[in-house]
PABABA-839120 format. One record per residue (C-alpha): residue number from 1; residue in one letter; x, y, z. Coordinates in Angstrom, 3 decimals. Layout:
N
<atom i="NUM" aa="a" u="X" v="Y" w="Z"/>
...
//
This chain:
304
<atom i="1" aa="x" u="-128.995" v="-29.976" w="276.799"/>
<atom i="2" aa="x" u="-127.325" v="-30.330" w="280.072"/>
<atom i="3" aa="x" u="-127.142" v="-33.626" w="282.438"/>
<atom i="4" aa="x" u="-130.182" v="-33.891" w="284.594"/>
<atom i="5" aa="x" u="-127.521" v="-33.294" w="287.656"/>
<atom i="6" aa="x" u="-127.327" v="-29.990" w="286.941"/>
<atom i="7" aa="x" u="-131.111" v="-29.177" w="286.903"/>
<atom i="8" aa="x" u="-132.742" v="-27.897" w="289.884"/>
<atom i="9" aa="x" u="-134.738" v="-30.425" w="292.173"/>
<atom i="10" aa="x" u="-138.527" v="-29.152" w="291.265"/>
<atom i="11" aa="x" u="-138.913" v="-30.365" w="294.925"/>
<atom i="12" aa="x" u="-136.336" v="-27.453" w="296.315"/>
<atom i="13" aa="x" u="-137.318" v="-24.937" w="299.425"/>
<atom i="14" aa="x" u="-139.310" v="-21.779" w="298.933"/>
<atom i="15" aa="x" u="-136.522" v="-19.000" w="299.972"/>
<atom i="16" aa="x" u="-136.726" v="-15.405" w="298.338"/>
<atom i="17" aa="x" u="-132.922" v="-14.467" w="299.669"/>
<atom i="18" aa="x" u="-133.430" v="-10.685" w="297.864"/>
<atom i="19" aa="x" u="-129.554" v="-10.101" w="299.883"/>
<atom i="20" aa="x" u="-127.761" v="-12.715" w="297.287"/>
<atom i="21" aa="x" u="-127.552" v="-10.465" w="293.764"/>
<atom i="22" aa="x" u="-126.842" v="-7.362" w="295.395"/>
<atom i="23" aa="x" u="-124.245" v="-9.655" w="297.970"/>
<atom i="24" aa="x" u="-122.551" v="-10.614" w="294.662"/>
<atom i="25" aa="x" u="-122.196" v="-7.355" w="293.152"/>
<atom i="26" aa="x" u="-120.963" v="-6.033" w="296.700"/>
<atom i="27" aa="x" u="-118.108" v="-8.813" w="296.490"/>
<atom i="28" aa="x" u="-117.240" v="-7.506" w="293.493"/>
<atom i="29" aa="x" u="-116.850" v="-4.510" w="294.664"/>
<atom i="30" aa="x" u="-115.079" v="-4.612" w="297.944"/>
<atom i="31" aa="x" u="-112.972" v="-7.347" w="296.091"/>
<atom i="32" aa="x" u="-111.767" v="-5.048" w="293.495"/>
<atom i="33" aa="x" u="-111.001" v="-2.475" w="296.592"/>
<atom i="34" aa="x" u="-107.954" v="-4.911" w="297.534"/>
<atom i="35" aa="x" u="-104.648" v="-5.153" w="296.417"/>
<atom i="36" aa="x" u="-104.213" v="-6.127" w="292.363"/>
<atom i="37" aa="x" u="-102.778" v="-10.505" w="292.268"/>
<atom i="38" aa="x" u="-103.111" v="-13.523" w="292.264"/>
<atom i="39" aa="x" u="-104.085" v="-13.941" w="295.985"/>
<atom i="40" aa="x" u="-107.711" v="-11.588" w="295.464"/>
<atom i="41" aa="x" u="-108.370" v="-13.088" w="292.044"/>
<atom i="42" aa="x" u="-108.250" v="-16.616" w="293.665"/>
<atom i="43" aa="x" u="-110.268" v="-15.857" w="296.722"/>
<atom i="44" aa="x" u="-113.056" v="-13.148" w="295.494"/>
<atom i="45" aa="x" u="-113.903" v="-15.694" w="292.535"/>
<atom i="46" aa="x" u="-114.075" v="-18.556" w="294.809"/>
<atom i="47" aa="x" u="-116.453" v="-16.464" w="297.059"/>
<atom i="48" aa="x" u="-118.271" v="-15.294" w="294.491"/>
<atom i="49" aa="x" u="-118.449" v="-18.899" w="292.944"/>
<atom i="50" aa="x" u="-119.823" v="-20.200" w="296.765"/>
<atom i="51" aa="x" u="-122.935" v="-17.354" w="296.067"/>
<atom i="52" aa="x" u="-123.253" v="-18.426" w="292.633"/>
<atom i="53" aa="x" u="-124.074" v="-21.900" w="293.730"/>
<atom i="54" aa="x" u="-126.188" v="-20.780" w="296.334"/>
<atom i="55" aa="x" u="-129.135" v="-20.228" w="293.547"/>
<atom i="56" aa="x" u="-130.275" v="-23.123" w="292.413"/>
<atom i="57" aa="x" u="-130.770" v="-24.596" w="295.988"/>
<atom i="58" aa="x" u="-133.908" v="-22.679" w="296.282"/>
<atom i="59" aa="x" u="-136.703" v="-21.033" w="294.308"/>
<atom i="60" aa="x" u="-137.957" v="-17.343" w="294.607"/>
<atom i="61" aa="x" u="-141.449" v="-18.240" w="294.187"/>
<atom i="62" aa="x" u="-141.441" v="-15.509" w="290.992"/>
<atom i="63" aa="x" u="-140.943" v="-17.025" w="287.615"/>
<atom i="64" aa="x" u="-139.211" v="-13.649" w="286.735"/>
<atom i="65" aa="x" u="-136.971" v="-13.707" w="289.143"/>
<atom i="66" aa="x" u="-135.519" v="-17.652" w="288.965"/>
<atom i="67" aa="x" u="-134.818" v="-17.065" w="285.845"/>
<atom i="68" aa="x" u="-132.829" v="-13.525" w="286.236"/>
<atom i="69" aa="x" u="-130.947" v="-14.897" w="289.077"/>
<atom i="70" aa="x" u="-128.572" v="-17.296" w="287.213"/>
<atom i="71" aa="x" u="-128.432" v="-14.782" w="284.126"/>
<atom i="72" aa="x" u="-127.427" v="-11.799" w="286.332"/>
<atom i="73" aa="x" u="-124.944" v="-13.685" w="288.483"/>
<atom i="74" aa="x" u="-123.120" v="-14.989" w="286.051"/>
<atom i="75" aa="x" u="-123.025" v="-11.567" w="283.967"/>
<atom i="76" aa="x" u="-120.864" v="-10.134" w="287.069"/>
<atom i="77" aa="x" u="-118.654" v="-13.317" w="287.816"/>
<atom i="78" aa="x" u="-117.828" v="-12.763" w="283.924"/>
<atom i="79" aa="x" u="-117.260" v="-8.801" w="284.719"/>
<atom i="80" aa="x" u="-115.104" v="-9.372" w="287.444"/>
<atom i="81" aa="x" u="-112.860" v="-11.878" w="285.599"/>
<atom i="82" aa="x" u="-112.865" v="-9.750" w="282.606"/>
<atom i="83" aa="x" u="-112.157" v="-6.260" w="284.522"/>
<atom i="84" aa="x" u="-109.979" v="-7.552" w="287.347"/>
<atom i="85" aa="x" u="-108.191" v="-10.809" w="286.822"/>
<atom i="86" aa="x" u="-107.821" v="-11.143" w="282.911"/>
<atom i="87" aa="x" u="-107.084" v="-7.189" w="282.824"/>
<atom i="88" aa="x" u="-105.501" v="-4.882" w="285.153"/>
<atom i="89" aa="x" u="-107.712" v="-2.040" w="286.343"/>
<atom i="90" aa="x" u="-104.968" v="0.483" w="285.807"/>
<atom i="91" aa="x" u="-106.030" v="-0.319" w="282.012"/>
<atom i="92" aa="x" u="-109.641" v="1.463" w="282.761"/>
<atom i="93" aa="x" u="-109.926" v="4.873" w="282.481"/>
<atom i="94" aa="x" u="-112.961" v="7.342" w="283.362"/>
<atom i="95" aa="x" u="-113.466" v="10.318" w="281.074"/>
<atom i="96" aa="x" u="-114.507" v="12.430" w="283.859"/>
<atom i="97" aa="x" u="-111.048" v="11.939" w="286.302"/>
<atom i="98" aa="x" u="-108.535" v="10.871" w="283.684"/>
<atom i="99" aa="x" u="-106.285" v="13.596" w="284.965"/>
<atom i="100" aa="x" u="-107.580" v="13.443" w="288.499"/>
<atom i="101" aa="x" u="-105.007" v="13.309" w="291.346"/>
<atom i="102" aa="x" u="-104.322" v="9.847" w="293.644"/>
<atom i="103" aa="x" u="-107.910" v="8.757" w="294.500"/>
<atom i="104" aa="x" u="-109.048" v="8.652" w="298.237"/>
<atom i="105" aa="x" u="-111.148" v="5.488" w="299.836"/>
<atom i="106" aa="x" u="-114.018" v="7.058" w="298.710"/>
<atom i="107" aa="x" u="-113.220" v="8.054" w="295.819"/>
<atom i="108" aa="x" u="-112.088" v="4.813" w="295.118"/>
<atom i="109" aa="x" u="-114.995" v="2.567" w="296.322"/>
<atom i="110" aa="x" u="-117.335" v="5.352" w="294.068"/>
<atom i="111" aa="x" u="-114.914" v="4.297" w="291.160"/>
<atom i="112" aa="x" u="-114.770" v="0.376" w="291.951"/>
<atom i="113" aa="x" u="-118.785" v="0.560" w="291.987"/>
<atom i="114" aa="x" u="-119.191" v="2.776" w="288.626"/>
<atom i="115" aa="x" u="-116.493" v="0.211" w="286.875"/>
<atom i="116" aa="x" u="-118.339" v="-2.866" w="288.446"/>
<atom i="117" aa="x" u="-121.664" v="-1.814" w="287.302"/>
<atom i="118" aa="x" u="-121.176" v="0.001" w="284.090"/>
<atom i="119" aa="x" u="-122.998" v="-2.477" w="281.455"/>
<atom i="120" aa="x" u="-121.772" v="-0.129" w="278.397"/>
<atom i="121" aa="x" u="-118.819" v="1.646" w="279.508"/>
<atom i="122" aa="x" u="-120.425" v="4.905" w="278.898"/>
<atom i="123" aa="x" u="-118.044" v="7.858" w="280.440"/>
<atom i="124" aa="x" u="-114.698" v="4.309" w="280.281"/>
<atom i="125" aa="x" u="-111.976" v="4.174" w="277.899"/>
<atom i="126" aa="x" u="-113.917" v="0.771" w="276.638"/>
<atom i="127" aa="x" u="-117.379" v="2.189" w="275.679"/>
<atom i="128" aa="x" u="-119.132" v="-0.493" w="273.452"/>
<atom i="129" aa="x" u="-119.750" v="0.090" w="269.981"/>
<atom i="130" aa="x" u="-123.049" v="1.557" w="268.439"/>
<atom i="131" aa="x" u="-124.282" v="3.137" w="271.804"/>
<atom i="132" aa="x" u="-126.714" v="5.765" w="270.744"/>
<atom i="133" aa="x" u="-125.358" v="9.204" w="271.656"/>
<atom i="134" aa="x" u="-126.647" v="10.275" w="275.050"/>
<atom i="135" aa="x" u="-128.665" v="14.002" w="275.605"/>
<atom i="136" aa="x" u="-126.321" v="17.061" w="275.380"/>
<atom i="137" aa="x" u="-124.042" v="17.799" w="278.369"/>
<atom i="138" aa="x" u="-126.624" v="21.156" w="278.611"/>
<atom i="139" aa="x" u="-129.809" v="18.573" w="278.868"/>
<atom i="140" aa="x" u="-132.091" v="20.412" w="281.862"/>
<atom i="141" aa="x" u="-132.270" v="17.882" w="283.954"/>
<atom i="142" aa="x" u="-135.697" v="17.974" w="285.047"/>
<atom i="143" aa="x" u="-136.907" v="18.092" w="281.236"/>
<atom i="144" aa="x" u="-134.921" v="14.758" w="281.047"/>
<atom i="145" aa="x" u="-136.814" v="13.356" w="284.103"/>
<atom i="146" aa="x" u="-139.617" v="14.077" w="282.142"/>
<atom i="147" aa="x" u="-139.110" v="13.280" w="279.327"/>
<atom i="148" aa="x" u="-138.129" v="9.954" w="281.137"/>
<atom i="149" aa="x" u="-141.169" v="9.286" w="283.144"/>
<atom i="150" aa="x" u="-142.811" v="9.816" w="280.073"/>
<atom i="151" aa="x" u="-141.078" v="7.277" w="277.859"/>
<atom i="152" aa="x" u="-141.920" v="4.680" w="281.185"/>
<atom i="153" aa="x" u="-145.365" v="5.381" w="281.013"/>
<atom i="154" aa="x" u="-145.556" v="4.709" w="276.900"/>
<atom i="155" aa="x" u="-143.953" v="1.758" w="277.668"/>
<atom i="156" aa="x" u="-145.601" v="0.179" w="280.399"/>
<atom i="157" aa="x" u="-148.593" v="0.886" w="277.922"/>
<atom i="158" aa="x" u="-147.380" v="-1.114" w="275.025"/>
<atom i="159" aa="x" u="-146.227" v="-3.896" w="277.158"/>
<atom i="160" aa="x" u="-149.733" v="-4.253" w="278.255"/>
<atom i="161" aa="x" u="-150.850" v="-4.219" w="274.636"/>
<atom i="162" aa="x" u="-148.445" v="-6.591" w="273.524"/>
<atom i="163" aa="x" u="-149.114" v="-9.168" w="276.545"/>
<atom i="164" aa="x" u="-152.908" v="-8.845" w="276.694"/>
<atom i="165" aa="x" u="-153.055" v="-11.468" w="273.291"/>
<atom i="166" aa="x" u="-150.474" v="-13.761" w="275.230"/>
<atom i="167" aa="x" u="-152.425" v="-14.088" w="278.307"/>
<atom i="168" aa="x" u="-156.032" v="-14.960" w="277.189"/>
<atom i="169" aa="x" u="-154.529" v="-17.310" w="274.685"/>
<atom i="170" aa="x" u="-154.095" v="-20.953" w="274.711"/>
<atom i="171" aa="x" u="-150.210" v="-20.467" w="275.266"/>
<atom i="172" aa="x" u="-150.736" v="-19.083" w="278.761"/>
<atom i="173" aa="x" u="-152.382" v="-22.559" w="279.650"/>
<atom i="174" aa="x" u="-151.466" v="-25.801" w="281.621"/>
<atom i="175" aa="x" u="-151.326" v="-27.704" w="278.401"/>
<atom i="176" aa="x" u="-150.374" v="-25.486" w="275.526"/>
<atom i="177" aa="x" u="-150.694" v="-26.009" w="271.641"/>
<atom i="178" aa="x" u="-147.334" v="-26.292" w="269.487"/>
<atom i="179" aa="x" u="-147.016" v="-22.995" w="268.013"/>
<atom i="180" aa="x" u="-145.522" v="-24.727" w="265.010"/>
<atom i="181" aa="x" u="-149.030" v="-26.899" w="263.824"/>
<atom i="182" aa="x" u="-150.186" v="-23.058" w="263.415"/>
<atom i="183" aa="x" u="-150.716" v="-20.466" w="260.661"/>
<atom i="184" aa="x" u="-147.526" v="-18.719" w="260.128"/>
<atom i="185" aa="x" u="-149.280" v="-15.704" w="260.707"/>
<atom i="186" aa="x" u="-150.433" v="-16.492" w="264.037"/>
<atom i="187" aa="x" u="-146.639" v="-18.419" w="264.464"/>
<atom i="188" aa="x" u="-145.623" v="-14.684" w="263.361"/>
<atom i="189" aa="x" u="-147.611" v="-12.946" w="265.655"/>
<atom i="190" aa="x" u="-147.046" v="-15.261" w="268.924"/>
<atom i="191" aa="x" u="-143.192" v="-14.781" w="268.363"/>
<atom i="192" aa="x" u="-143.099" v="-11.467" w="268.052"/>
<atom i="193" aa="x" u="-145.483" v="-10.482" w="271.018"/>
<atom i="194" aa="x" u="-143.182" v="-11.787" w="273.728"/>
<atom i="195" aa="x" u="-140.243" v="-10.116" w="272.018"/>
<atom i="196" aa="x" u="-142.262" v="-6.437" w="271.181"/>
<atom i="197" aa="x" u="-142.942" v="-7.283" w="275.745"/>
<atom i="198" aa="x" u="-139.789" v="-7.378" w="276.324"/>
<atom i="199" aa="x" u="-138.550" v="-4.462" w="274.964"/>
<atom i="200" aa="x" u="-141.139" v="-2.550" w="276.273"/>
<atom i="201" aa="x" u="-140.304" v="-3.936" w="279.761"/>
<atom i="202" aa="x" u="-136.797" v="-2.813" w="279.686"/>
<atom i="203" aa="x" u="-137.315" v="0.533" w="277.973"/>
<atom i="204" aa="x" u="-139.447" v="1.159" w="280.792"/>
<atom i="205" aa="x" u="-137.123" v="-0.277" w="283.792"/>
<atom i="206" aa="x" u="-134.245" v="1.619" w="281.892"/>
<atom i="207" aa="x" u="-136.501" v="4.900" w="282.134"/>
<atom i="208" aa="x" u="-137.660" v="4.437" w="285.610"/>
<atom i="209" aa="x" u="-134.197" v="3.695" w="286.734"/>
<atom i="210" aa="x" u="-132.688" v="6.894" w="284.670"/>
<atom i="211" aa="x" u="-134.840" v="9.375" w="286.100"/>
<atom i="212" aa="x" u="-135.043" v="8.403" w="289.734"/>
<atom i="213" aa="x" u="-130.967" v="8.505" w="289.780"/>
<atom i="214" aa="x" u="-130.487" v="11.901" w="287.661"/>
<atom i="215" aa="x" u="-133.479" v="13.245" w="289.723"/>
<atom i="216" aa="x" u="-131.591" v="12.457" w="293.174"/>
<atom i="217" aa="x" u="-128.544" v="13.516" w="291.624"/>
<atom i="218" aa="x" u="-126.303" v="10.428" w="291.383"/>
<atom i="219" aa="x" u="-125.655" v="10.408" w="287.535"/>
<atom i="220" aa="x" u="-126.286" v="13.461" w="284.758"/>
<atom i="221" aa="x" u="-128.774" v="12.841" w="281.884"/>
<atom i="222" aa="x" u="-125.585" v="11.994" w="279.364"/>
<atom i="223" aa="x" u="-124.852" v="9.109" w="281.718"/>
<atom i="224" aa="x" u="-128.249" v="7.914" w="280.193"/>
<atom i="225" aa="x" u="-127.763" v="7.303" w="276.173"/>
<atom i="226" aa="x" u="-131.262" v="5.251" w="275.215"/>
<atom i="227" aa="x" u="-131.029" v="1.872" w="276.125"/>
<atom i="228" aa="x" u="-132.149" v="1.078" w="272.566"/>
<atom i="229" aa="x" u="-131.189" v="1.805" w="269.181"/>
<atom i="230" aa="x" u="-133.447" v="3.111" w="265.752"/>
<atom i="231" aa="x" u="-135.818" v="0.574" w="263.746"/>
<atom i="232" aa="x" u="-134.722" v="2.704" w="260.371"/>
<atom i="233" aa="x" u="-131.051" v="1.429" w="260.767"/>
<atom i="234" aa="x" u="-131.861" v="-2.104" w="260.622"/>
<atom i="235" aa="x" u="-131.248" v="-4.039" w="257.569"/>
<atom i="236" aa="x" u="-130.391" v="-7.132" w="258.419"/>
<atom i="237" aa="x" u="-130.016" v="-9.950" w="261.436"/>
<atom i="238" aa="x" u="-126.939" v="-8.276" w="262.281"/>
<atom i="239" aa="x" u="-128.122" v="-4.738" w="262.729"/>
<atom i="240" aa="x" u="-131.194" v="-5.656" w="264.655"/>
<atom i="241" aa="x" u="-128.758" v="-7.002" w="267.555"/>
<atom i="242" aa="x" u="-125.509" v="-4.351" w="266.724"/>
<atom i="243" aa="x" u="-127.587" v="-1.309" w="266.256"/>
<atom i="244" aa="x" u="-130.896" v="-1.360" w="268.048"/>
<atom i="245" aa="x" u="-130.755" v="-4.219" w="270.371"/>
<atom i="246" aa="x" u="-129.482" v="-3.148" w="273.885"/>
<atom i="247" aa="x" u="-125.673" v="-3.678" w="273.837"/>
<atom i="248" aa="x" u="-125.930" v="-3.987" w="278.003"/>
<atom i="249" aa="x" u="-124.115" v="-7.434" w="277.780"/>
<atom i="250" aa="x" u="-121.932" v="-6.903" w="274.330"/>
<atom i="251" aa="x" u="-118.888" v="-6.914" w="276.120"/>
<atom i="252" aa="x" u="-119.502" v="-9.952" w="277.898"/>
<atom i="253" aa="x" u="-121.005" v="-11.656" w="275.200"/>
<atom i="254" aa="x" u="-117.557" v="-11.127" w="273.053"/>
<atom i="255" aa="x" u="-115.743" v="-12.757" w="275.542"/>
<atom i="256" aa="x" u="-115.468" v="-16.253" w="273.627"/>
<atom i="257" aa="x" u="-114.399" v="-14.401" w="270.162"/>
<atom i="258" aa="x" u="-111.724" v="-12.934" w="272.002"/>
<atom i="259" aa="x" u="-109.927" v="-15.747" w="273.570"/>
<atom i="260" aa="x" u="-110.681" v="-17.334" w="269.804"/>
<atom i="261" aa="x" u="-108.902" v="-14.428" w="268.667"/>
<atom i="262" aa="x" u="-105.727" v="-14.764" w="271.077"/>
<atom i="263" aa="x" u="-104.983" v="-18.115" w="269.270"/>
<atom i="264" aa="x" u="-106.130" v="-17.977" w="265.831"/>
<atom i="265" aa="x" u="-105.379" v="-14.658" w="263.454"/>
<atom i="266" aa="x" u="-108.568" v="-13.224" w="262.661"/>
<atom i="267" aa="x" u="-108.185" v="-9.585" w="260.376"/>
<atom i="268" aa="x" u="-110.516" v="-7.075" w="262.238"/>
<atom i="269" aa="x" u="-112.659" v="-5.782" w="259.573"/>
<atom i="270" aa="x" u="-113.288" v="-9.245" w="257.633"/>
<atom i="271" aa="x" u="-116.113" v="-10.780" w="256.571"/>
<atom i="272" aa="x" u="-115.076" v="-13.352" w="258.504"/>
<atom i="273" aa="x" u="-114.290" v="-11.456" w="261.814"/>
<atom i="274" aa="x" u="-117.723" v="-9.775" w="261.802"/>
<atom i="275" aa="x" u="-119.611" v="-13.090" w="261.332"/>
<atom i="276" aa="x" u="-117.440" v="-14.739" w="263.777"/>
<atom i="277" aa="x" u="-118.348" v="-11.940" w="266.109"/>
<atom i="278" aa="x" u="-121.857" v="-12.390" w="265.460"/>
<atom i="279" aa="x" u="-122.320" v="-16.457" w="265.804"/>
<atom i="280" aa="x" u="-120.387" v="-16.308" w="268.869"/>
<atom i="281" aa="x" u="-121.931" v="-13.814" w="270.425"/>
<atom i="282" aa="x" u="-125.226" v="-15.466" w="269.481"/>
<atom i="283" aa="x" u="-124.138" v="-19.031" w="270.905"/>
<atom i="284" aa="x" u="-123.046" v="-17.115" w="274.509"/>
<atom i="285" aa="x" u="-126.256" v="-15.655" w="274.608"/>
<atom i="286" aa="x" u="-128.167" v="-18.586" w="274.398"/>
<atom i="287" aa="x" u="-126.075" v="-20.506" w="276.874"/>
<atom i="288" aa="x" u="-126.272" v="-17.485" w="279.072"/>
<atom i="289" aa="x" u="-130.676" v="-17.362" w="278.782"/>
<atom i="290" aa="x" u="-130.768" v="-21.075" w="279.016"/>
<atom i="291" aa="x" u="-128.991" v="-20.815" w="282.733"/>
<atom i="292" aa="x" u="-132.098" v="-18.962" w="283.505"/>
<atom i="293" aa="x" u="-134.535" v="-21.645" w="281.924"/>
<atom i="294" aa="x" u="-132.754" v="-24.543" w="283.579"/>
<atom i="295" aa="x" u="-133.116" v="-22.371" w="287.074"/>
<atom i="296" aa="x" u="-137.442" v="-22.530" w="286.675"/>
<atom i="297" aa="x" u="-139.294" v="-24.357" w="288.880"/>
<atom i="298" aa="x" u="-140.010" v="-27.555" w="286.714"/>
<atom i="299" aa="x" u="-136.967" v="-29.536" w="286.005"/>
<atom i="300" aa="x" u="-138.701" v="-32.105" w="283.501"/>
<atom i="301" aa="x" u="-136.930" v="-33.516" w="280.988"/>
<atom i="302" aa="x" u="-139.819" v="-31.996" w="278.291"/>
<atom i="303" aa="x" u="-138.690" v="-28.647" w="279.844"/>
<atom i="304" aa="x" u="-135.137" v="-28.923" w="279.346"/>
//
């Protein structure tokens, strides 16, 4: 799909760098700290451009992890463009300080970070659509850790389930059997496994991550909606990824209907805007996950 240039050497260094992810999201940051033109969109995008570029040069040793690398990166170089060069941040506006008074450097850099790293918008003026509702403001909030810890555990035991077939099967081995010369209810049954995994896997990072911060105080348990939606509310393609999907990367993923939309008059509400939503957002996500393929280890040309 892309020109063998662009695909990692197989060959590259062993180098873990665990600073560069959280370096980009700190540039992001501090970057949106400075004063609103043309001078800090130019030079935070180029720096954050130079760590971009940085990731392919090595490998991480974790399979996991070269493949997140790309995906994440480019999720917050997309963020920052959206948030801070293509829009003003004077146009974002927290629920909880709409009406609050000048902001001091503090206050500020707590604001920059909550903006920069707010997947959903939840508590922003831009909240994405079909976010389940979040526990009542007058959630205890130890229940919620609880109730938390509990939902991590359940998880972390139905990811096991669901991998357990994966890994003693063929698919797991050095030379593994086209999925397609099978039954389709084995085809049925090895799609769905990795896909019922990793749900599980981020139902349970979401949990662990939700009750460690409301525990230590940082966020409230209404800063926490459910990372994903009901089963009984889908009916179709398009409700499986609008209504119980995660909607952590909707915003960016709409980025390409909404430049289409700045040229061409599209009717919000259509049949045709909806769709148009849909395939788009569909075609971004697949560029976006194959970033993190093309970022593995093996570079062959079977592989890519």
């Amino acid at each position: 799909m892309f020109p063998s240039s662009f695909v990692p050497d197989k060959a590259r260094p062993l180098a873990p760098r665990p600073y560069l992810i959280p370096s980009i999201y700190l540039t992001c940051v501090i970057g949106s700290l400075l004063p609103q033109g043309k001078l800090r969109a130019l030079s935070v995008t180029s720096v954050l451009l130079y760590l971009i570029a940085q990731i392919p040069k090595c490998t991480t040793g974790v399979l996991a992890q070269d493949s997140l690398g790309p995906i994440q990166a480019t999720l917050a170089l997309l963020h920052w463009l959206d948030f801070f060069v293509f829009h003003s941040q004077d146009d974002w506006v927290r629920t909880k300080d709409a009406d609050a008074p000048q902001k001091g450097l503090m206050q500020r850099l707590e604001w920059n970070w909550d903006l920069n790293t707010a997947m959903r918008g939840i508590g922003w003026n831009w909240k994405v659509n079909n976010v389940p509702e979040g526990a009542p403001a007058d959630t205890q909030k130890w229940i919620f850790v609880r109730n938390e810890i509990s939902q991590a555990l359940l998880s972390y035991m139905l990811f096991d389930i669901s991998q357990y077939p994966l890994s003693v099967s063929a698919y797991t081995s050095a030379d593994p059997p086209n999925l397609f010369t099978e039954k389709l209810p084995r085809q049925l049954l090895f799609t769905w496994l990795p896909a019922i995994g990793s749900c599980q896997a981020l139902l349970m990072q979401y949990s662990i991550f939700s009750a460690l911060t409301v525990a230590a105080g940082l966020y409230s348990p209404e800063d926490w909606p459910p990372v994903m939606g009901k089963l009984i509310d889908v009916c179709t393609v398009r409700d499986l990824w609008g209504k119980f999907w995660h909607q952590m990367i909707r915003r960016n993923l709409s980025i390409p209907f909404r430049v289409l939309k700045s040229f061409v008059p599209i009717r919000k509400g259509t049949l045709i805007s909806k769709y148009l939503q849909l395939y788009l957002a569909f075609i971004a996500s697949g560029l976006l996950h194959h970033l993190g393929a093309l970022n593995l280890p093996s570079s062959s040309q079977e592989n890519n």
